[in-house]
N, C-alpha and C positions, 0 to 999 in steps of 0.2 A: 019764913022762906023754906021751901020743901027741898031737899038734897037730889039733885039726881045723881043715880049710878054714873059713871066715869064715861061709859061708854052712850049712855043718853046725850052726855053734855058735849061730847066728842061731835054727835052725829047733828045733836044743835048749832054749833060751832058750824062743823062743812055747811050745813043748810046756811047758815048765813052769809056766809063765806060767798057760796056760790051767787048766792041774792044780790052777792055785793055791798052786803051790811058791815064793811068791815072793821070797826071798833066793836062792834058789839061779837064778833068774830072772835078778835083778839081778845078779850075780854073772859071769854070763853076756856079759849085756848093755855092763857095763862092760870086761870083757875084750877085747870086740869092740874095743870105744871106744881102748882103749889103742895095739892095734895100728892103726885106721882111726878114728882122731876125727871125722873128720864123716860117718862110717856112716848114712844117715839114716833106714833100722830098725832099728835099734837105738838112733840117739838120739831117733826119735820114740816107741820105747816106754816107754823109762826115763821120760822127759816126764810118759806118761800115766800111770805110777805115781806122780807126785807127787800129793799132794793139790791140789784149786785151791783157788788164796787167794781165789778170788770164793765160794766154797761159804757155802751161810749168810746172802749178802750180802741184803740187804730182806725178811728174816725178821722 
């Protein structure tokens, strides 16, 4: 398996992201994370993949 630069897998990552691939997304995103944990595109997208816990709230 061939390594890409951080910023390749980054921009693989959005590209899927936006496709709506999203496990293969996060997938990505976490890889980055592994080698550079405080990447902060990649941990501010994973973020916005989460659901917010305010969702719903004063419904």
């Amino acid at each position: 398996m061939v390594k890409l630069p951080l910023d390749k897998r980054l921009q693989q990552a959005l590209d899927h992201h936006l496709a709506g691939h999203l496990p293969a997304a996060d997938a990505l995103y976490r890889a980055i994370l592994q080698v550079q944990p405080n990447h902060p595109d990649a941990n501010y997208a994973l973020v916005q993949r989460r659901p917010s816990p305010c969702k719903g709230f004063g419904d």
